[in-house]
TIDREN-732027 format. One record per residue (C-alpha): residue in three letters; x, y, z. Coordinates in steps of 0.05 Angstrom, whole numbers, m for minus. Example, Ala and Ser with C-alpha at 12.3 -4.5 7.8 and 13.67 -1.06 7.14 Angstrom:
<nodes>
   residu       px       py       pz
      ALA      246      m90      156
      SER      273      m21      143
</nodes>
This chain:
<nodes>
   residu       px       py       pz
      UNK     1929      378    m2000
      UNK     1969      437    m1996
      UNK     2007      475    m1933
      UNK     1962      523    m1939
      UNK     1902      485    m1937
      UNK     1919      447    m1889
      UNK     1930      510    m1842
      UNK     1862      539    m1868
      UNK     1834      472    m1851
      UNK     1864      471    m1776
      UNK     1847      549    m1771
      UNK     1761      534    m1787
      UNK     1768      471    m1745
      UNK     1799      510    m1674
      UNK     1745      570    m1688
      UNK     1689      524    m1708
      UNK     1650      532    m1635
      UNK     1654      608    m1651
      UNK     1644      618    m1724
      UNK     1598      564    m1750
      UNK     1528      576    m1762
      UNK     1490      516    m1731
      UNK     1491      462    m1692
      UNK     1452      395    m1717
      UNK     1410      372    m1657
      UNK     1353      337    m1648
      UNK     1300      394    m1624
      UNK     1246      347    m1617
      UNK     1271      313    m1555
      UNK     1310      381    m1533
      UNK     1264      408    m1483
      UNK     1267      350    m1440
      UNK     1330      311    m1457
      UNK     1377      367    m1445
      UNK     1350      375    m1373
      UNK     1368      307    m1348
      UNK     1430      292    m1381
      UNK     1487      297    m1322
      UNK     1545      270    m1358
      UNK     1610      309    m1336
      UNK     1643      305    m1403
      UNK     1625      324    m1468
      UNK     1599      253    m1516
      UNK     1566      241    m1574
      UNK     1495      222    m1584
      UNK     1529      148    m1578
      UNK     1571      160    m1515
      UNK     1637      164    m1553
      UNK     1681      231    m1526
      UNK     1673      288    m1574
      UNK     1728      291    m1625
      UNK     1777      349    m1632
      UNK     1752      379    m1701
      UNK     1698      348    m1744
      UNK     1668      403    m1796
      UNK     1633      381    m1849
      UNK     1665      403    m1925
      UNK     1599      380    m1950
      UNK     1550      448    m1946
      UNK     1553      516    m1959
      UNK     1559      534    m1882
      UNK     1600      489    m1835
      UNK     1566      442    m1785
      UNK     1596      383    m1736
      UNK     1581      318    m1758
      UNK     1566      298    m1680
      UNK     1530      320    m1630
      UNK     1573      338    m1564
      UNK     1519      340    m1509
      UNK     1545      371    m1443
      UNK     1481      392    m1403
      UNK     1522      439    m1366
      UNK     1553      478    m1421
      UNK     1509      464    m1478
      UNK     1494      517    m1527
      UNK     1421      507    m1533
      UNK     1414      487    m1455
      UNK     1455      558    m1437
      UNK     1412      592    m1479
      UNK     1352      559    m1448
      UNK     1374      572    m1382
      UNK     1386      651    m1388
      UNK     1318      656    m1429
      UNK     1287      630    m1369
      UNK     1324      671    m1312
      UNK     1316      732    m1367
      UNK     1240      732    m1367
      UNK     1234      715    m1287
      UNK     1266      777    m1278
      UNK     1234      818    m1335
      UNK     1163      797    m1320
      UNK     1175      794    m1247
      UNK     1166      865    m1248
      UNK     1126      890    m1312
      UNK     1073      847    m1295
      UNK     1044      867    m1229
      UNK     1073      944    m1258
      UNK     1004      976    m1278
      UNK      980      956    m1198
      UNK     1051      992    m1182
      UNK     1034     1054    m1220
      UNK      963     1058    m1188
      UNK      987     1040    m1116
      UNK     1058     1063    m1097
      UNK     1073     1116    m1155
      UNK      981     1148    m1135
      UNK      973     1146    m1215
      UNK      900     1139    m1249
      UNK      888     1080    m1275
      UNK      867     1100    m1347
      UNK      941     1136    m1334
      UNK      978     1078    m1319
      UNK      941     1042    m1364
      UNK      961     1085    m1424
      UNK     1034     1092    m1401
      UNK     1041     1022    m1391
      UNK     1018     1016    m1468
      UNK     1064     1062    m1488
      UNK     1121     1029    m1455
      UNK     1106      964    m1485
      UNK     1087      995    m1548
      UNK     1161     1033    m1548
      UNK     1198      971    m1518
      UNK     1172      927    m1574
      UNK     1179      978    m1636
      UNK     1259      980    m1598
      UNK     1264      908    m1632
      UNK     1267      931    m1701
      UNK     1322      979    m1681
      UNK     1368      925    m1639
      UNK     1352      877    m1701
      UNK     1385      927    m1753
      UNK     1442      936    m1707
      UNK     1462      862    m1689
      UNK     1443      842    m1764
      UNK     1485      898    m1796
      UNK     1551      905    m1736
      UNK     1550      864    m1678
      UNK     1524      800    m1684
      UNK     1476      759    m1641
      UNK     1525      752    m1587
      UNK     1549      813    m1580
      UNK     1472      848    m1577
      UNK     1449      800    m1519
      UNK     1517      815    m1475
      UNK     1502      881    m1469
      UNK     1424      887    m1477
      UNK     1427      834    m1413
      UNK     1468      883    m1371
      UNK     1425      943    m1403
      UNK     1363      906    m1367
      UNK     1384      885    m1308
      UNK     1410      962    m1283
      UNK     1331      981    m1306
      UNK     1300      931    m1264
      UNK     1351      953    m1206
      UNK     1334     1020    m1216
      UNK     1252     1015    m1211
      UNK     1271      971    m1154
      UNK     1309     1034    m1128
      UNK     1240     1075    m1139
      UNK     1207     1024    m1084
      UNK     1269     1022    m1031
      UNK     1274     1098    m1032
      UNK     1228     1141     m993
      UNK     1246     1195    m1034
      UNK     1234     1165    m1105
      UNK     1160     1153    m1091
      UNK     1103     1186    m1064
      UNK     1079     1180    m1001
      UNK     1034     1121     m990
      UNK      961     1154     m998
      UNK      926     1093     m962
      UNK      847     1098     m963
      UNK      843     1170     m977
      UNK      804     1189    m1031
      UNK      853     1259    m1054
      UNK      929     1234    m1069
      UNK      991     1268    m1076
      UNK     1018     1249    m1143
      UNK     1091     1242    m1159
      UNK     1148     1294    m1176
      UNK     1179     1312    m1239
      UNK     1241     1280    m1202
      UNK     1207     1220    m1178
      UNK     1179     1203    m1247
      UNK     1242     1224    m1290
      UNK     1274     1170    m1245
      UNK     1225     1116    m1259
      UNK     1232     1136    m1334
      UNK     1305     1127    m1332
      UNK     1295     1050    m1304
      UNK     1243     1044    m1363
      UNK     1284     1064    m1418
      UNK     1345     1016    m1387
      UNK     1287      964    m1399
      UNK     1283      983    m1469
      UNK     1343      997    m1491
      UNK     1352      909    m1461
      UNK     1292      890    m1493
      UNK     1309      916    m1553
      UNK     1363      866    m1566
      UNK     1344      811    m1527
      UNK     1277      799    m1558
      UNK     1290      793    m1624
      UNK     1353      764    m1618
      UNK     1351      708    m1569
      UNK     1307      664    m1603
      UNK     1344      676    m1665
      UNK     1410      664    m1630
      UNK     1374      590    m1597
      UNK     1350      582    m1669
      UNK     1425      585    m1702
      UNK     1445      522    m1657
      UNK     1408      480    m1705
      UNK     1428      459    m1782
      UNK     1368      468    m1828
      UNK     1386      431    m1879
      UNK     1391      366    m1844
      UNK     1323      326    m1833
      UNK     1332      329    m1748
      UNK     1346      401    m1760
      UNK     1287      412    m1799
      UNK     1248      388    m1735
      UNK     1290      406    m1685
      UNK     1269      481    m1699
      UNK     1187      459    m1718
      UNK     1200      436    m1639
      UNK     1238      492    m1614
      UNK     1187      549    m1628
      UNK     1133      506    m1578
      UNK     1199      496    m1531
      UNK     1217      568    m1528
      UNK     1151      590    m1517
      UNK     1143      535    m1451
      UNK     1197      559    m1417
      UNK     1177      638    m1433
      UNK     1116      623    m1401
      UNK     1136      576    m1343
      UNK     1174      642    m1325
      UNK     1112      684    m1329
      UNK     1081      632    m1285
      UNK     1127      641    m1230
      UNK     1136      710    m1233
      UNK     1050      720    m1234
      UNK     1050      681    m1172
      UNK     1107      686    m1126
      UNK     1142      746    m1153
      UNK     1074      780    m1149
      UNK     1050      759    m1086
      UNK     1114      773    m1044
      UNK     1101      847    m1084
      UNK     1030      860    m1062
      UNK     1034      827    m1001
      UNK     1104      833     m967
      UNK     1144      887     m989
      UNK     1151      920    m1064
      UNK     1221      932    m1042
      UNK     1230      860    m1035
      UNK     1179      840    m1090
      UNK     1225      882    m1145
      UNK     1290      860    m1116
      UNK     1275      789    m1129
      UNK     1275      792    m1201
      UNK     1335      854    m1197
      UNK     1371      786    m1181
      UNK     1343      741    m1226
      UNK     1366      776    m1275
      UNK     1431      782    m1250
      UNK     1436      710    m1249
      UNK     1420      702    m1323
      UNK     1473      754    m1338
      UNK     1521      704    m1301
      UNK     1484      645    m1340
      UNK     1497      677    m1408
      UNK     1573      696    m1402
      UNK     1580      620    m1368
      UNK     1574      592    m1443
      UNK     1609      643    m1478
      UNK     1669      598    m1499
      UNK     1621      547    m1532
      UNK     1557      581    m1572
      UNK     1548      581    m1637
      UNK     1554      652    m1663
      UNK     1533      680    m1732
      UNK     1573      743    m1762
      UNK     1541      802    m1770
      UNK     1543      805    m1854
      UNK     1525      885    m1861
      UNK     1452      910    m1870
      UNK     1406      871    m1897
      UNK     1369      931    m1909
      UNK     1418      965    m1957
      UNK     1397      903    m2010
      UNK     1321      912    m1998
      UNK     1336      993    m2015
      UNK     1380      985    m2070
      UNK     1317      940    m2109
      UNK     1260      993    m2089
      UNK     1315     1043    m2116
      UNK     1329     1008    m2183
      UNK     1264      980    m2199
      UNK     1240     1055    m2194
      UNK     1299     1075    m2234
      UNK     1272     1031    m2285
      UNK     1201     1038    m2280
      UNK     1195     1054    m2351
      UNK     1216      992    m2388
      UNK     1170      943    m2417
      UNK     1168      869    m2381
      UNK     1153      814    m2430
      UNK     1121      750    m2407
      UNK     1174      703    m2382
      UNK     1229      753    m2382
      UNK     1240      728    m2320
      UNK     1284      677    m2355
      UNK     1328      725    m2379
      UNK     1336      763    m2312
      UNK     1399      782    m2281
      UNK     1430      721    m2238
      UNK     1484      728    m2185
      UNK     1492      706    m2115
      UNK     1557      727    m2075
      UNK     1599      668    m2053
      UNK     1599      683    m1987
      UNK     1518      701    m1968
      UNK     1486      650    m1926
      UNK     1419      662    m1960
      UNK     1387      599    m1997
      UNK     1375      613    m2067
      UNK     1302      627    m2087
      UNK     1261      611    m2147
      UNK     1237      665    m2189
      UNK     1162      676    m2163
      UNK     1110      715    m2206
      UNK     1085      765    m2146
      UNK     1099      835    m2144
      UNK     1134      835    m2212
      UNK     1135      910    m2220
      UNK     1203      890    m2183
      UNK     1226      860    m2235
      UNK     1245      914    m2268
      UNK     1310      926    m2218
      UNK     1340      859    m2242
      UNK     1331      877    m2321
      UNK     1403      878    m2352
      UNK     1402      950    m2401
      UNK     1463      966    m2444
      UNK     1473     1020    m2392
      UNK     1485      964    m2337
      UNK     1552      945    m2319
      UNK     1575      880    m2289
      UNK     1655      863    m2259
      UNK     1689      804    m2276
      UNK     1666      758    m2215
      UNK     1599      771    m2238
      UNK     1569      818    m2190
      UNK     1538      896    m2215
      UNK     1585      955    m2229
      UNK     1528      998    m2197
      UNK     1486      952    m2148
      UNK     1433     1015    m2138
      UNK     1413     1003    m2208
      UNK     1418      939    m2236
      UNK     1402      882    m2177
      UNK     1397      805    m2175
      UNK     1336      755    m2182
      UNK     1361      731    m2112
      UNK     1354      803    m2086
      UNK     1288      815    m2113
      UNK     1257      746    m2084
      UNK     1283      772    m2026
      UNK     1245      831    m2025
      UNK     1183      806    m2046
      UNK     1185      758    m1988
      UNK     1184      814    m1936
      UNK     1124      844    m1976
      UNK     1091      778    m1973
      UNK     1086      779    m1899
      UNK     1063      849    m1891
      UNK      994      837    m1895
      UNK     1002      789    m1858
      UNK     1037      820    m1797
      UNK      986      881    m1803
      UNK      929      829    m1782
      UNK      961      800    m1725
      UNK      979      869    m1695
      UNK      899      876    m1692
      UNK      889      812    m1669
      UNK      930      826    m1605
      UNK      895      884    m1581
      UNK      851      819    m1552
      UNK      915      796    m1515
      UNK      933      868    m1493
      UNK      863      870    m1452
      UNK      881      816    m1405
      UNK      935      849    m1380
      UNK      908      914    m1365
      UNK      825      923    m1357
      UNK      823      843    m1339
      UNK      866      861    m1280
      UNK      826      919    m1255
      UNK      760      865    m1259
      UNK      792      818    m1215
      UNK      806      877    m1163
      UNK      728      886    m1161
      UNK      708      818    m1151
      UNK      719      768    m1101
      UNK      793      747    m1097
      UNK      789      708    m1029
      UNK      807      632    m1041
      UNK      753      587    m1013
      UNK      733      604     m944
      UNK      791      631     m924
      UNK      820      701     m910
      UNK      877      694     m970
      UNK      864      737    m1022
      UNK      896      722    m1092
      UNK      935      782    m1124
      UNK      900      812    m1186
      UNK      955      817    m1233
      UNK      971      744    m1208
      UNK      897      717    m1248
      UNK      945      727    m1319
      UNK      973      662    m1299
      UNK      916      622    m1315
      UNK      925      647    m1387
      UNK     1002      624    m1378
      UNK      982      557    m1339
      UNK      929      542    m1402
      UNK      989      558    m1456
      UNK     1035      516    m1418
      UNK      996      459    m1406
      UNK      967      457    m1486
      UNK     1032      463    m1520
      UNK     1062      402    m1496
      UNK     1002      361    m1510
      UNK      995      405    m1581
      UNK     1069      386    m1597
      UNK     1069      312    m1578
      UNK      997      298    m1591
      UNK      963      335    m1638
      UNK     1027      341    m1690
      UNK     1031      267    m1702
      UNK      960      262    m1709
      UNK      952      318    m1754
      UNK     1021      297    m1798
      UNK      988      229    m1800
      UNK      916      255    m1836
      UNK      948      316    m1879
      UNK     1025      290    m1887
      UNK     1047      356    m1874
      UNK     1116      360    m1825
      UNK     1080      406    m1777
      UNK     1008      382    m1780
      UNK      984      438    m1803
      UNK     1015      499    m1839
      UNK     1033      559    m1804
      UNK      980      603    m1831
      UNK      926      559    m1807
      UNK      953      555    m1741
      UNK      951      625    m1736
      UNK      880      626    m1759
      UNK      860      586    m1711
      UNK      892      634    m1664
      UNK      859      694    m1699
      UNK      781      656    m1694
      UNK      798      649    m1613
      UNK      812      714    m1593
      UNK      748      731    m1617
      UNK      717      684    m1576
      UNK      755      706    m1522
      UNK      735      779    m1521
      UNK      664      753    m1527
      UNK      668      700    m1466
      UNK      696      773    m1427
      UNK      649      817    m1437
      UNK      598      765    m1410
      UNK      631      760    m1356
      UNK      644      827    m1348
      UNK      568      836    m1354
      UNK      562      783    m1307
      UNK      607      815    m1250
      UNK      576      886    m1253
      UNK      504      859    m1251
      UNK      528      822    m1179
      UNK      559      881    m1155
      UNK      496      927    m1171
      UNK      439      880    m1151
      UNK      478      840    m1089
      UNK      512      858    m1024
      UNK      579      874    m1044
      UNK      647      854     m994
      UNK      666      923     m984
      UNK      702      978    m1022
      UNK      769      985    m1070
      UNK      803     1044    m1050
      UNK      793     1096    m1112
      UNK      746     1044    m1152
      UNK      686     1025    m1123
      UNK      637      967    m1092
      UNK      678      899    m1091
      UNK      625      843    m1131
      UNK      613      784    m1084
      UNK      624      746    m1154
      UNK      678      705    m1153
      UNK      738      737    m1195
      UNK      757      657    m1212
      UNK      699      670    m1267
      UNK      752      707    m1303
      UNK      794      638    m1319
      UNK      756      625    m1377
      UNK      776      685    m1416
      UNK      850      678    m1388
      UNK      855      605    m1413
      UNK      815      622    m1477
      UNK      866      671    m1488
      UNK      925      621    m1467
      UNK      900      581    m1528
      UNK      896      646    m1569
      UNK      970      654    m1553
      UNK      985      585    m1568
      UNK      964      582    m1640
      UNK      978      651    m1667
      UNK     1039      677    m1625
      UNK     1078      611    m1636
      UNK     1045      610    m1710
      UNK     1079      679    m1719
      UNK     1147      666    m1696
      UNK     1159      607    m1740
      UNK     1124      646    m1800
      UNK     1165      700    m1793
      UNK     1225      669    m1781
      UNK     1222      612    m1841
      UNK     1195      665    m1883
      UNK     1251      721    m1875
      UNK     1313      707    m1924
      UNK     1371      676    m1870
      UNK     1409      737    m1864
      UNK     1350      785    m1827
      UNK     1320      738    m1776
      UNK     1330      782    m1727
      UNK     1293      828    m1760
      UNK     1240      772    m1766
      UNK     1245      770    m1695
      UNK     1238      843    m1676
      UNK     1175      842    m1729
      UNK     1127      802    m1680
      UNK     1148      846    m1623
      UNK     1134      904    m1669
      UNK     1066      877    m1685
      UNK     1054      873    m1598
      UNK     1078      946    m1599
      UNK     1027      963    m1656
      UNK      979      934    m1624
      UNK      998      969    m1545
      UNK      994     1032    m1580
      UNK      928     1014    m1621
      UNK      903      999    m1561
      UNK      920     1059    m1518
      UNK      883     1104    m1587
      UNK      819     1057    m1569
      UNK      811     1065    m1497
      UNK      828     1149    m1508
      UNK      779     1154    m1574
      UNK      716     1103    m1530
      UNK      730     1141    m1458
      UNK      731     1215    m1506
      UNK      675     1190    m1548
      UNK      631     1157    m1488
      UNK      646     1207    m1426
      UNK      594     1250    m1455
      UNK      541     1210    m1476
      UNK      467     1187    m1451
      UNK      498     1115    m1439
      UNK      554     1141    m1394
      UNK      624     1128    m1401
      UNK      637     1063    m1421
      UNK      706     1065    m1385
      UNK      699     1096    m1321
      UNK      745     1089    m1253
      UNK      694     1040    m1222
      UNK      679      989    m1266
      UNK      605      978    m1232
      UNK      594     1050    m1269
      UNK      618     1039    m1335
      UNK      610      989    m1387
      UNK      666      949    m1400
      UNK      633      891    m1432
      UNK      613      946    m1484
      UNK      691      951    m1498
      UNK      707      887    m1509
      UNK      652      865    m1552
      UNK      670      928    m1603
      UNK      746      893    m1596
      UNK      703      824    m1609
      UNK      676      857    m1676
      UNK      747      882    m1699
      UNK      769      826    m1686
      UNK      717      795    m1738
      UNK      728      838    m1785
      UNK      809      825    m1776
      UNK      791      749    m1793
      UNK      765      763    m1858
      UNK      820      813    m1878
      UNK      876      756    m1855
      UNK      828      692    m1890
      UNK      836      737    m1958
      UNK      903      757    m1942
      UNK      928      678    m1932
      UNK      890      655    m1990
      UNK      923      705    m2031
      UNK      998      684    m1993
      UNK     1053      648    m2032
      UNK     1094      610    m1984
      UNK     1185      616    m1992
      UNK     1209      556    m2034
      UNK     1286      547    m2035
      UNK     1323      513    m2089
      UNK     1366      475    m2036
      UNK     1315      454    m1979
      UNK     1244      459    m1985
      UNK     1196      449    m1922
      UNK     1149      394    m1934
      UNK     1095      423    m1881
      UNK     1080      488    m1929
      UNK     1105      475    m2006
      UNK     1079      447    m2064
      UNK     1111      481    m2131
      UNK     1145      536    m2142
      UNK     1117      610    m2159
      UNK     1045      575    m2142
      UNK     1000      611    m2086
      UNK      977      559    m2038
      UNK      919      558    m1990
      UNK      929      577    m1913
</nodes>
């Protein structure tokens, strides 16, 4: 070996915590093993100290050969650690916001309602955005620094809106005529909002991404490690929810919002300190340019070319050529969307350098490119159906909480009345409970009977998910029924400022839709994630990422056109408006069984949709839970 190999060799081995792109470790145990190791030293999985510099010459990408567990200043448990402080704080105040909006800032509540599905709708469509620009120039890394800072000075300012007479209304109590807020007051509050966006926009499609890259996929623990860590991820995401629909929320409705909003103000705070704590030690992955500019260049040159004549198996004769240094696995030649073919047909007109790559890449592109392409138009249908699915999900946040504040909140006997944003954490409690038992239990049992890694393939998870929200809409609107039948036939306990009678039903009625839609969440949000992110070529996953919060925001915005076109559409009919201030007036349960029949309808677009799907097959690795043979579609 050479001098300057051997300083090549040192140089990869000093920057290896920095610049590799993985981390083999075992995912399966990860969520509980990494929280009770204590060791004060880094050590292998056998106890030996770490060594110095082990990278493996072996694969395309460098790995270590060990694992160095140090529960303090582990990648994955760093990571793990800021997701959770992250979402305390984030949550902590968006989800008791739409009883914020209707309270302190004297809003309507199909107002607040509709702005609060804007803002998630905008906040989640922000994803795609941060995606392209930590995919294409800064790196995973890079995005989260500064989209963490970005969100905690948005939850400081709304905090700011609650400490400061003068950035809120005044209080409007039990009167029925309120004064609303200034153009001051709510420019303010807007400010703090798009702060939360301009955070969310990196940190949500990057941070399970950037958990994601501590793992090597082409190892057999790897493989599992990341099955396991999409369950994991979601646990702790909604352990936070669970705290921050409880305390967080209570200490808001019931103590101070001043207090209730600084609380997660300094959460978040704390997981900006968390983050920058394991700086030294993640595993980062370059930003390689935009991933986009490929996916253009074959739309460009198979239009360019739209004219020529494809022969049957000309896809032999295709143009080949992978760069040396994309981290992309190579993929088989599949015999979807052909009419992209076309940009990988070599003409005499077609030019190609010495090292084998095109002359003019915007008109004569590579098999690998193409594949590429067609797997992002593989999942489209696919996303497009789970954006409609969630409108379901969207309901519990917003008209779900307005039933529990008119019906009976008191706990027992006694006086204590349970917030009514704080009911969303039965749908949190029922996705945290099931996931554990789902990823311990019911994998093995379902890898045993179908020999499939994951028990089941993605796309029939998310099925599953799909079939549930329809059940769930149809278990609310009974209950729904249920509740304004009570309030109009029975003493009521009194009246909601601005709403109407209080039902003496017990709002507890509503925890079978929340856990109903718990499991919803549990099968089709984690279903999606994975999909997305084992489906996307290596080199856009955070675009993968961003692509399930831009199917929420589709659906937030979806959802907001619904609840304008049935209160437009209703408000002047013999029936009455179907979504009226006081719930006991309206019909509600109307609402969500026309959500339970899109929601059909959805099922059968998705079952033809999977049918139709062909899952990605790489010529290096191929995931036993969803492939068969190559370039064959396979069932859901």
């Amino acid at each position: 070996m050479g001098k300057e190999e051997l300083k090549e060799k040192k140089k990869v081995t000093d920057d290896a915590a920095a610049e590799t792109n993985g981390t083999e470790i075992n995912g399966r145990a990860m969520g509980v093993l990494l929280l009770l190791q204590m060791s004060l030293s880094p050590t292998t999985e056998d106890g030996e100290p770490c060594p110095s510099s082990s990278v493996s010459t072996n694969t395309r990408i460098p790995f270590p050969d060990q694992i160095c567990r140090n529960p303090s200043f582990s990648p994955v448990f760093c990571s793990r650690r800021n997701e959770t402080f992250e979402k305390l704080g984030a949550i902590g105040t968006l989800a008791n916001l739409l009883i914020y909006l209707t309270k302190v800032f004297n809003l309507k509540s199909i107002t607040a309602a509709n702005i609060l599905n804007i803002f998630n709708g905008t906040t989640n469509f922000a994803t795609l955005l941060g995606a392209f620009l930590c995919d294409t120039y800064f790196g995973r890394f890079k995005t989260l620094a500064f989209c963490t800072i970005a969100s905690y000075m948005g939850l400081q300012a709304i905090q700011l809106t609650a400490a400061i007479k003068s950035l809120h209304p005044p209080h409007c109590g039990n009167s029925s005529t309120c004064v609303g807020p200034t153009k001051g007051q709510m420019a303010f509050l807007i400010m703090g909002f798009g702060m939360l966006i301009t955070g969310a926009a990196g940190i949500r499609p990057c941070n399970l991404a950037f958990g994601a890259d501590q793992f090597n996929p082409e190892t057999e623990s790897g493989k599992r490690g990341i099955n396991s860590f999409f369950n994991w991820y979601f646990f702790t995401f909604t352990f936070a929810q669970m705290v921050s629909l409880t305390l967080i929320v209570y200490i808001q409705s019931n103590v101070s919002w001043a207090i209730g909003l600084a609380i997660p103000a300094i959460l978040m705070l704390v997981s900006c300190a968390i983050f920058f704590s394991g700086s030294k030690i993640y595993v980062r992955v370059k930003a390689t340019g935009s991933p986009m500019t490929s996916v253009v260049q074959v739309i460009v040159a198979a239009i360019r070319k739209a004219r020529l004549t494809r022969h049957e198996q000309s896809w032999q004769s295709l143009y080949s050529y992978i760069p040396a240094k994309s981290i992309n696995s190579k993929l088989p030649y599949t015999d979807q969307f052909r009419f992209l073919d076309k940009a990988a047909i070599v003409t005499p007109q077609d030019q190609i350098n010495v090292e084998g790559s095109p002359v003019n890449p915007w008109r004569l592109c590579s098999m690998q490119q193409v594949e590429e392409v067609k797997c992002l138009m593989r999942v489209i249908p696919i996303w497009a159906s789970a954006m409609i699915y969630y409108i379901a999900i969207v309901q519990q946040n917003t008209y779900a909480i307005f039933q529990a504040t008119q019906a009976n909140r008191r706990l027992g006997t006694t006086n204590f009345k349970i917030p009514a944003a704080s009911y969303v954490v039965f749908l949190m409690l029922s996705l945290t409970i099931f996931i554990p038992i789902y990823d311990r239990v019911l994998v093995p049992f379902l890898r045993r009977l179908t020999g499939k890694e994951g028990g089941i393939t993605v796309l029939q998870r998310m099925g599953i998910g799909l079939s549930l929200a329809i059940l769930t809409m149809l278990v609310s609107g009974f209950v729904e029924s249920r509740r304004r039948h009570i309030a109009l036939t029975r003493p009521t306990l009194g009246m909601e400022p601005r709403r109407g009678e209080i039902s003496s039903m017990s709002a507890l009625w509503l925890v079978p839709q929340f856990a109903l839609a718990g499991l919803t969440e549990a099968f089709a949000n984690i279903g999606q994630v994975e999909f997305y992110y084992k489906q996307f070529p290596e080199n856009m996953r955070s675009i993968a990422g961003s692509l399930y919060y831009c199917g929420m925001a589709g659906a937030n915005y979806l959802s907001s056109l619904l609840i304008t076109i049935v209160h437009n559409k209703t408000g002047n009919g013999k029936g009455g408006n179907w979504l009226q201030e006081d719930l006991n007036k309206g019909k509600l349960d109307y609402y969500y069984y026309l959500i339970a029949a899109i929601g059909m309808v959805n099922l059968g677009y998705f079952l033809v949709c999977a049918r139709w799907y062909q899952y990605k097959v790489t010529a290096e690795v191929k995931d036993d839970s969803e492939t068969e043979q190559p370039g064959k579609c396979m069932t859901p």
